[in-house]
LUMNU-504729 format. One record per atom (N, C-alpha, C, CB): x, y, z. Coordinates in steps of 0.02 Angstrom, whole numbers, padded with zeros to 5 digits, always signed. Glycine has a CB too. Layout:
<patis>
XYZ/...
</patis>
This chain:
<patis>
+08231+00610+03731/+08218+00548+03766/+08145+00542+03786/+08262+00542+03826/+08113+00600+03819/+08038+00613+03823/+07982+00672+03805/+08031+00607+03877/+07940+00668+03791/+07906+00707+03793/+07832+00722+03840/+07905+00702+03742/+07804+00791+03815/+07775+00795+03875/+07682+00758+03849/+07783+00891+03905/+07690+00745+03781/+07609+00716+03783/+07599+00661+03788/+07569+00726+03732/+07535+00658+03796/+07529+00579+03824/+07436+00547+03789/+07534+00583+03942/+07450+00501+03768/+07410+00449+03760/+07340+00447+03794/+07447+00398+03780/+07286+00427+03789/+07237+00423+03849/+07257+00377+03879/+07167+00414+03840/+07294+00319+03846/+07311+00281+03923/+07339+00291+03965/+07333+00238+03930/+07421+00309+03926/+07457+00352+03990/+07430+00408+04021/+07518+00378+03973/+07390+00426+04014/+07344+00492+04086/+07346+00439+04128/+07241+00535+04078/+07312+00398+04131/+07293+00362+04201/+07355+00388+04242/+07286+00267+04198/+07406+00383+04224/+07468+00413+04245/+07499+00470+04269/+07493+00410+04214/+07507+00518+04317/+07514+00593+04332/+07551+00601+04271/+07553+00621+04404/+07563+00651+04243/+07628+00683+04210/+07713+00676+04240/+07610+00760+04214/+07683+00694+04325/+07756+00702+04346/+07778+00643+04361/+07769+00747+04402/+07738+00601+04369/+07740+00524+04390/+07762+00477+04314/+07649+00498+04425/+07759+00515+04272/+07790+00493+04188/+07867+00517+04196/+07745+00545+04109/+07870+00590+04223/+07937+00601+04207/+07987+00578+04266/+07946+00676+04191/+07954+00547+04323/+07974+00504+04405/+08018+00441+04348/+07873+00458+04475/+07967+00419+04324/+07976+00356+04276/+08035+00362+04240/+07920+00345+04224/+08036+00408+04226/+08119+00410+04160/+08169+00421+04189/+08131+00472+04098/+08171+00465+04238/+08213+00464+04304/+08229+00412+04354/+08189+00503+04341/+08182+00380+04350/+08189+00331+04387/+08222+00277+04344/+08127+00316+04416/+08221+00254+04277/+08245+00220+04236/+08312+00253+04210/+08196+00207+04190/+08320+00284+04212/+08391+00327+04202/+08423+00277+04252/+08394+00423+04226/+08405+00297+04312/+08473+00252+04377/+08466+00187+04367/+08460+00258+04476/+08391+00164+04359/+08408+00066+04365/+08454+00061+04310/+08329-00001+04347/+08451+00090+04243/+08499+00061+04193/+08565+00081+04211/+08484+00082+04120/+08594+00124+04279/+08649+00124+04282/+08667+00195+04244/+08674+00061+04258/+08651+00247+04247/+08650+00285+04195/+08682+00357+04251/+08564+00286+04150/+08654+00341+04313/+08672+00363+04387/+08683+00315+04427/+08624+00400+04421/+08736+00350+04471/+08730+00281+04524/+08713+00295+04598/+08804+00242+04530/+08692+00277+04639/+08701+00300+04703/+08760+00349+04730/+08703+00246+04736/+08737+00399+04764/+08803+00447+04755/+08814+00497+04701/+08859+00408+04748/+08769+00490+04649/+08794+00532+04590/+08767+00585+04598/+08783+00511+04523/+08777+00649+04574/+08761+00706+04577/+08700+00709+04499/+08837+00754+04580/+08653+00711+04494/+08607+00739+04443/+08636+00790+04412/+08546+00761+04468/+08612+00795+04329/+08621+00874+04309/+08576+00927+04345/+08604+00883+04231/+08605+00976+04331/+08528+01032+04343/+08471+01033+04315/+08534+01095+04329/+08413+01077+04347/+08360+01066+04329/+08356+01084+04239/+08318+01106+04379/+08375+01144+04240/+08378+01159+04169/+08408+01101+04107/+08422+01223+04169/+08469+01074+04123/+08490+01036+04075/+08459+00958+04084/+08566+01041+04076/+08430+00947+04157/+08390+00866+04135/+08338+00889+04098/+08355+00811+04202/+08309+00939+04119/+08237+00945+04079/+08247+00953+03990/+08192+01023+04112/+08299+00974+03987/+08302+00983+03903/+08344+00897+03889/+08367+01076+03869/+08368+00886+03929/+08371+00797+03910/+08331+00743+03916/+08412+00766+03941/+08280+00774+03965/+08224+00725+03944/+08161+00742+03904/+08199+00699+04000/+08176+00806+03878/+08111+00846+03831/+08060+00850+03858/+08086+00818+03768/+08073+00871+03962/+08008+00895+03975/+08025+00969+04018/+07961+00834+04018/+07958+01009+04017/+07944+01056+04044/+07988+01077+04124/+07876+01046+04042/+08020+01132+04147/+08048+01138+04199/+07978+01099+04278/+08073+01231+04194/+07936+01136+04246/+07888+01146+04323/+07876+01035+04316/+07769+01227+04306/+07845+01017+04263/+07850+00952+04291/+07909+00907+04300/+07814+00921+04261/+07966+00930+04275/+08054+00904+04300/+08014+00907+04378/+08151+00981+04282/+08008+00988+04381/+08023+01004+04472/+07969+00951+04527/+07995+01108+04493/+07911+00929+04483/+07864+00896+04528/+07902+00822+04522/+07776+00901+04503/+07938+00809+04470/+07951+00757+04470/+08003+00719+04517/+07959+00754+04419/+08061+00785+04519/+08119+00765+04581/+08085+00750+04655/+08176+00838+04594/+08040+00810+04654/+07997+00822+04735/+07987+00750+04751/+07908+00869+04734/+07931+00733+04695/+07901+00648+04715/+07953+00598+04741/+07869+00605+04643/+08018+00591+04683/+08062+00543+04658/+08102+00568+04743/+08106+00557+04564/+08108+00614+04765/+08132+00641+04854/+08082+00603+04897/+08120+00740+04877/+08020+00602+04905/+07963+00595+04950/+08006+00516+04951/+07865+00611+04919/+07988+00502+04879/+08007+00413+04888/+08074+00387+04913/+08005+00375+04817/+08097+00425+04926/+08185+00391+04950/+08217+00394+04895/+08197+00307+04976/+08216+00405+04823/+08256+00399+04765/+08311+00431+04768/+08228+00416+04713/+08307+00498+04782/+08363+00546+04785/+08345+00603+04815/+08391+00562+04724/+08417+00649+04821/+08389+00702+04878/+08416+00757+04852/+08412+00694+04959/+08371+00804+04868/+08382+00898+04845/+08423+00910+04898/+08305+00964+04848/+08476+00935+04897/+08524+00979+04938/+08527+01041+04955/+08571+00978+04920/+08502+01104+04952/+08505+01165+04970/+08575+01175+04950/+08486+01178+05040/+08594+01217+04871/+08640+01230+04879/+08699+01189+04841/+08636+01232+04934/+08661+01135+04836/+08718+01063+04828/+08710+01027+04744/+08688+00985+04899/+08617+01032+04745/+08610+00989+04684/+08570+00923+04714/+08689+00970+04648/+08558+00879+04647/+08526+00827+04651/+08572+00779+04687/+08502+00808+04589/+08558+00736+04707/+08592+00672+04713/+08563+00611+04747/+08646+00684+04743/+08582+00559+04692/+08547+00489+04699/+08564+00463+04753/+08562+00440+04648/+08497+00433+04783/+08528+00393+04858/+08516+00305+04841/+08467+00424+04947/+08478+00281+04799/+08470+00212+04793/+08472+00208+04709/+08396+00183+04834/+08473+00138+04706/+08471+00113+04608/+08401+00137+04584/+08474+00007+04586/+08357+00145+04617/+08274+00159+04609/+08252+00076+04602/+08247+00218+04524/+08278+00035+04622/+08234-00037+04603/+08181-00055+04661/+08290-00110+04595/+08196-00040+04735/+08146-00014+04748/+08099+00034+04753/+08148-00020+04766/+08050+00040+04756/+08009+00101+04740/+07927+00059+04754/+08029+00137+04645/+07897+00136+04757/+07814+00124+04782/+07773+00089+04720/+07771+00207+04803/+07733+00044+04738/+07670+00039+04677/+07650+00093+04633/+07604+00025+04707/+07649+00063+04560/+07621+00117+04514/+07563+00162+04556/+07586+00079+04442/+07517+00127+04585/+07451+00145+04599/+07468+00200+04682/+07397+00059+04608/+07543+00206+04686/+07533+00244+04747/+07529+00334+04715/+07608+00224+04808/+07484+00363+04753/+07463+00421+04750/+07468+00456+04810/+07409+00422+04729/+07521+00519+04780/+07558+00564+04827/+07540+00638+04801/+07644+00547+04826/+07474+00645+04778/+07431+00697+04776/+07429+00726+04691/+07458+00754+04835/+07383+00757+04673/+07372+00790+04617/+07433+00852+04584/+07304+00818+04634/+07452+00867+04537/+07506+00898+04528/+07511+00976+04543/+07521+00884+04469/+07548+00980+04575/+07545+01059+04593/+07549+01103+04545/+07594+01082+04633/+07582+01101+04482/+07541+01175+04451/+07476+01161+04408/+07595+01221+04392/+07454+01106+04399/+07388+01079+04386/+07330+01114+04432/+07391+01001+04398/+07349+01106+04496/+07306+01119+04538/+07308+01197+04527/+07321+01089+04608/+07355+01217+04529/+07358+01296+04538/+07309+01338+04471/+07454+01321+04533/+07343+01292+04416/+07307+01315+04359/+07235+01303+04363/+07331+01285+04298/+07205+01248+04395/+07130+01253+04411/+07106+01288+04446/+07104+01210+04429/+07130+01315+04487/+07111+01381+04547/+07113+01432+04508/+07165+01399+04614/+07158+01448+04479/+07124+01519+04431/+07070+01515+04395/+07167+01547+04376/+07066+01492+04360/+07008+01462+04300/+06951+01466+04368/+07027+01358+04251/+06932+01428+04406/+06882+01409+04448/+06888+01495+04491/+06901+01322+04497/+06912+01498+04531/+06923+01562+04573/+06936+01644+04532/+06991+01542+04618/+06938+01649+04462/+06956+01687+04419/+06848+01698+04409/+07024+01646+04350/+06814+01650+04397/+06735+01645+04372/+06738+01665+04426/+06687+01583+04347/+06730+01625+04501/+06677+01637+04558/+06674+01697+04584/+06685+01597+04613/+06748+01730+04570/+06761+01821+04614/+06725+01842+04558/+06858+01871+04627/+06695+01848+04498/+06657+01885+04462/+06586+01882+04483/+06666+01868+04398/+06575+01814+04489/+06496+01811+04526/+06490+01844+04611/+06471+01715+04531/+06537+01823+04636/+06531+01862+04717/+06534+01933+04719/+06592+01843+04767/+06568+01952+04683/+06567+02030+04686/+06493+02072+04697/+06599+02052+04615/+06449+02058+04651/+06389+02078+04681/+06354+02060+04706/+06361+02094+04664/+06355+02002+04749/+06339+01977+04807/+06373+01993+04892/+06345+01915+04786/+06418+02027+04883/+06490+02037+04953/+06430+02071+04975/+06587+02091+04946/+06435+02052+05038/+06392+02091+05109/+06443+02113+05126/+06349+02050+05176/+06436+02164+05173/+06471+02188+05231/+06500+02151+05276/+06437+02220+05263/+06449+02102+05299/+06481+02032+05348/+06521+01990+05298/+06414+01974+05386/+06539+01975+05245/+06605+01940+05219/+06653+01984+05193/+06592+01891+05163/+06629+02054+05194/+06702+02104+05179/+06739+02124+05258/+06674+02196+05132/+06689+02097+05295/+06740+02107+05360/+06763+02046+05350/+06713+02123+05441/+06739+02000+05361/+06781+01922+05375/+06849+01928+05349/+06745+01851+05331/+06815+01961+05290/+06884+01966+05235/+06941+02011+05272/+06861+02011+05151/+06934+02055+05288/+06979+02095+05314/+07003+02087+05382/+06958+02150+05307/+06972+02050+05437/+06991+02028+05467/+07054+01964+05465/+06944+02026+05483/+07021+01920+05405/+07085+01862+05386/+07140+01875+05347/+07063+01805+05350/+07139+01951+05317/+07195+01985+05282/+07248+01992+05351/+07168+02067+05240/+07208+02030+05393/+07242+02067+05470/+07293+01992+05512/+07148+02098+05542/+07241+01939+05519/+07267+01863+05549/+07324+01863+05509/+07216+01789+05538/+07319+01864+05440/+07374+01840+05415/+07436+01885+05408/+07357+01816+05359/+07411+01932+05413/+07473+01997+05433/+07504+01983+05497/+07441+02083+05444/+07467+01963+05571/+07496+01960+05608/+07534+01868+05614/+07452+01993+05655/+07518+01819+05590/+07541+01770+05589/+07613+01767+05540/+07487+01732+05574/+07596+01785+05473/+07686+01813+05449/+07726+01841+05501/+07691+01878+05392/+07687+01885+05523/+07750+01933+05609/+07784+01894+05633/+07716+01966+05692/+07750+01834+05662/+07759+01778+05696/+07817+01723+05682/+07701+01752+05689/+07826+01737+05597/+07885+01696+05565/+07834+01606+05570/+07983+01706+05631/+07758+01614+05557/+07718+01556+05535/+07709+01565+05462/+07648+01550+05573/+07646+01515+05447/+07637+01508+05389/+07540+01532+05410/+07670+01424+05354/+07529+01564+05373/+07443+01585+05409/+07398+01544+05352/+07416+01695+05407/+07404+01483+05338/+07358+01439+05323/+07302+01433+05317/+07360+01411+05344/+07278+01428+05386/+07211+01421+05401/+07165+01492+05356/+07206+01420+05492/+07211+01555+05387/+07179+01617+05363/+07207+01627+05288/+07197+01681+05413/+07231+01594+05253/+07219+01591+05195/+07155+01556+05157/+07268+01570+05180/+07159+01503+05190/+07104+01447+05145/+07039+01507+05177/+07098+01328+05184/+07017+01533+05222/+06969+01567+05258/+06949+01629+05204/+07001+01591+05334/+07020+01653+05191/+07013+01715+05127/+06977+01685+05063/+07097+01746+05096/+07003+01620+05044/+06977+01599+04973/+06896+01579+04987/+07026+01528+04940/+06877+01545+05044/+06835+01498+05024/+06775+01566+05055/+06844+01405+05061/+06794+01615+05093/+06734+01660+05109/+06704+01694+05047/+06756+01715+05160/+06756+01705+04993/+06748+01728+04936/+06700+01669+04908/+06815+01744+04900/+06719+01623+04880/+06674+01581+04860/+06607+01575+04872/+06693+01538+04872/+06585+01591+04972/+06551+01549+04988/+06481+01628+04965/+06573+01504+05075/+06514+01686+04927/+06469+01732+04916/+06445+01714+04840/+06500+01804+04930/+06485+01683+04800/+06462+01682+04719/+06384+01656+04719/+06517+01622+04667/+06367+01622+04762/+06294+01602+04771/+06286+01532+04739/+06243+01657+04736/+06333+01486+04726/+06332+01424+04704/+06358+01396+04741/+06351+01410+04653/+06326+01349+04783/+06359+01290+04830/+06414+01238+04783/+06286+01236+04863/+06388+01226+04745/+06442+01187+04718/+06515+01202+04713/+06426+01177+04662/+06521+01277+04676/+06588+01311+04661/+06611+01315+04720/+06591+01378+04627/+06578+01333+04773/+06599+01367+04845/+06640+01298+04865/+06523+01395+04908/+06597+01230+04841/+06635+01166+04889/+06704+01153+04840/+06575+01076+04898/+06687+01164+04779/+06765+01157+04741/+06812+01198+04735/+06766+01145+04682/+06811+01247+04764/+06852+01305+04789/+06906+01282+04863/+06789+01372+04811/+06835+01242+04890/+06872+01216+04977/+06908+01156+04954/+06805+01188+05054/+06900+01099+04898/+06929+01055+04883/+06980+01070+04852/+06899+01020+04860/+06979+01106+04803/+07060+01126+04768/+07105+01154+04822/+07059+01191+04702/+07081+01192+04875/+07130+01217+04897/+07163+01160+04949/+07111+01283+04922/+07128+01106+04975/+07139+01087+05006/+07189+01017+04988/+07088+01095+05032/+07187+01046+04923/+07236+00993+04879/+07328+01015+04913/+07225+01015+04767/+07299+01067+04934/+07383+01087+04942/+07402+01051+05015/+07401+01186+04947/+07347+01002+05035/+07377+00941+05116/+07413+00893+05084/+07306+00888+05170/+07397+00872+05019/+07433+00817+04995/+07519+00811+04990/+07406+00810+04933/+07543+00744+05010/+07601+00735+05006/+07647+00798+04966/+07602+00670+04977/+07640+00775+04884/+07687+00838+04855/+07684+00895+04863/+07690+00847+04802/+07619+00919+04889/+07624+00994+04872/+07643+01026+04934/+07558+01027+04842/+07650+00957+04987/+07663+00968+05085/+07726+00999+05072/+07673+00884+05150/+07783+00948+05024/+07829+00967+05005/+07832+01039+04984/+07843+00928+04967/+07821+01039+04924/+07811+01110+04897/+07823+01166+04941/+07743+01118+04873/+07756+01153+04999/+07759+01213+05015/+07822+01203+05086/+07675+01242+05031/+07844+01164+05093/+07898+01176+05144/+07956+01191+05133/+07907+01133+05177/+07963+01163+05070/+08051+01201+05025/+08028+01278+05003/+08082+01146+04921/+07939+01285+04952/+07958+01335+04936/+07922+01412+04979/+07949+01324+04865/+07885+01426+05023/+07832+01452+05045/+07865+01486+05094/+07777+01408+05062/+07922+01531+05089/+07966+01578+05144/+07928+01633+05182/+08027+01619+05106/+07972+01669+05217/+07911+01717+05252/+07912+01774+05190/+07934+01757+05348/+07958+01781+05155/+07972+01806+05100/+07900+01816+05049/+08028+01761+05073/+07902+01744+05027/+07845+01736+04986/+07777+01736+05032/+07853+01670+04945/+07745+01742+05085/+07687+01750+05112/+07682+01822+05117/+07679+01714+05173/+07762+01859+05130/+07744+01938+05118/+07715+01967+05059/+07798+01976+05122/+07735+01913+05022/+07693+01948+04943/+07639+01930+04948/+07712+01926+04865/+07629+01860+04956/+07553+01835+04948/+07526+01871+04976/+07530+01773+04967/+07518+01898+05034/+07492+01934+05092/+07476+02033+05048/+07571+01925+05171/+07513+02040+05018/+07489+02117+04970/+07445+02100+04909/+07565+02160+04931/+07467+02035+04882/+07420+02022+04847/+07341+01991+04878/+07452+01983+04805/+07334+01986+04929/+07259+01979+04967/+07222+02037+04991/+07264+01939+05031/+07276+02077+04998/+07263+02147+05010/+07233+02181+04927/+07344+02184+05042/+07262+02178+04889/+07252+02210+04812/+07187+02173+04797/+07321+02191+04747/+07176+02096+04808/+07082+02075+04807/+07039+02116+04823/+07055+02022+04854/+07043+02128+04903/+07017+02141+04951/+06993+02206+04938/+07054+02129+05001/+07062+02257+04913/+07029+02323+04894/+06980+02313+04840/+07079+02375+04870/+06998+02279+04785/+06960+02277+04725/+06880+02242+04750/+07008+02226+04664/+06852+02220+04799/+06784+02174+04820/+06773+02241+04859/+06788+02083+04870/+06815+02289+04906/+06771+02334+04918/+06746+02390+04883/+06786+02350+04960/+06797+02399+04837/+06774+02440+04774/+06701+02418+04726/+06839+02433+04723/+06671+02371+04726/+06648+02327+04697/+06660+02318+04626/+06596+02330+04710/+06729+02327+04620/+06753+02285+04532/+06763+02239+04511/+06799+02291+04502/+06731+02191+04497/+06717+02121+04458/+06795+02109+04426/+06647+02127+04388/+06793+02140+04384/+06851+02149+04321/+06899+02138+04357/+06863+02220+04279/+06930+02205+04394/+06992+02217+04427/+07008+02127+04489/+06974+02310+04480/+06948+02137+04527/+06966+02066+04560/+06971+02020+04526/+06928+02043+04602/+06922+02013+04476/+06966+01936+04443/+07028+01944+04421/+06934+01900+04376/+07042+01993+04391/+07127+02013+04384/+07174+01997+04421/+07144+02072+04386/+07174+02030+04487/+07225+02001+04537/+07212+01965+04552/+07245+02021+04583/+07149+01914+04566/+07146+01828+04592/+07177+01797+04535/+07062+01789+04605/+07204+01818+04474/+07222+01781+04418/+07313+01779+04440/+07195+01826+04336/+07322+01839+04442/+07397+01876+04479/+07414+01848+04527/+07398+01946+04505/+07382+01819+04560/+07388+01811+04642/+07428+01732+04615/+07293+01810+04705/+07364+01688+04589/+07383+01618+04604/+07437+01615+04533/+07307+01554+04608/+07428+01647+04491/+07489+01628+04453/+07550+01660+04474/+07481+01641+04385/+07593+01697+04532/+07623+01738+04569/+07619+01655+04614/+07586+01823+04592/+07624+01654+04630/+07592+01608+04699/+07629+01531+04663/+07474+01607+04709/+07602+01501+04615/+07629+01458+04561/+07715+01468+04544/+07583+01478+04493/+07732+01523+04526/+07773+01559+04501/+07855+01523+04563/+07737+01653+04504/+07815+01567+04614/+07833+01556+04696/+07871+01473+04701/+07745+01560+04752/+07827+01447+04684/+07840+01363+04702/+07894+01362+04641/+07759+01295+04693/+07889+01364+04594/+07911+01331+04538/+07992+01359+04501/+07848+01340+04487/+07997+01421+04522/+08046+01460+04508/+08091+01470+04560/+08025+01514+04487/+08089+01459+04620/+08122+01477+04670/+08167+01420+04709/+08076+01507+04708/+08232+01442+04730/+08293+01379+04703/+08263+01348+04801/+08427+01420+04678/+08266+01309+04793/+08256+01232+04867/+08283+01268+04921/+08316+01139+04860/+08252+01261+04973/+08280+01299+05030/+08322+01209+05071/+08195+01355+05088/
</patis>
């Protein structure tokens, strides 16, 4: 019924906001009705011939909008026909494993250039915001702040202002609507305990001063991290 490439025109278009669309045209034609239970993720995605991770951005959105609702446990299920719905032109943030996949690529280069630049004063910072975030997991929070603090101190050593500011912008992609979502279904204390060893496994590798090895686990980290969101069943 769909696929996942697209046209240069259709880009103007998110991806997940293509597969919102077929979903969303599924119910106006009656195909679901209010009340209906969705297939699973696995079998819509092979009925609409797209990828699991943009199915998954696609329900998130098609939820944000009132269309239908994730249940914990339960499954999909339609709450309206979809005939109302937001303007094409509404934007409910950049796609979350898009984004994620640009953070490696971008944050995978810059830990190679910082490495021989790390002072002493950003390998403490660093280890200090490893420690915050050790004690804020304790807490049963989400240590946020001292995350974005871990990425962007790294950055702010590669010695390029530019990378350093698109390091603070990608990450800060994760305020937007979907990925708010994202991280509130998927981001347990569970998964910050990992994230949290994997900041630790950086951290050793920048005081070691190994280029190699850190870009390795910053590669590990956010695709682990990706993984996290995309694989892990709706709380």
């Amino acid at each position: 019924m769909g696929h996942e490439s697209t046209s240069p025109r259709t880009n103007e278009r998110r991806l997940y906001q293509q597969v919102a669309d077929q979903i969303r045209i599924l119910i106006q034609d009656g195909a679901f009705a209010p009340g209906d239970r969705l297939p699973a993720e696995r079998e819509l995605a092979q009925q609409l011939g797209v990828s699991r991770p943009s199915l998954r951005e696609a329900l998130i959105a098609l939820e944000i909008e009132g269309t239908i609702e994730i249940r914990m446990g339960s499954g999909l299920y339609v709450l309206t026909s979809g005939e109302t719905r937001p303007p094409r032109a509404a934007v409910i943030g950049d796609s979350p494993v898009e984004l994620m996949q640009a953070r490696a690529v971008i944050e995978g280069a810059v830990i190679v250039l910082a490495v021989p630049r790390m002072t002493e004063g950003a390998v403490s910072i660093l280890r200090r915001t490893v420690d915050g975030m050790r004690e804020t997991i304790a807490q049963g929070s989400k240590p946020l702040d001292h995350d974005r603090l871990f990425h962007t101190t790294i950055a702010a050593q590669s010695g390029n202002s530019v990378l350093a500011r698109i390091v603070g912008e990608l990450f800060d992609g994760r305020h937007s609507p979907i990925s708010t979502e994202f991280r509130n279904r998927f981001e347990t204390v569970t998964a910050w305990t990992l994230a949290l060893a994997e900041h630790e496994a950086i951290l050793s590798a920048l005081e070691v001063g190994d280029p190699l090895l850190a870009q390795a686990l910053m590669h590990v980290h956010l695709d682990q991290s990706k993984r996290r969101w995309l694989e892990s069943d709706p709380r």
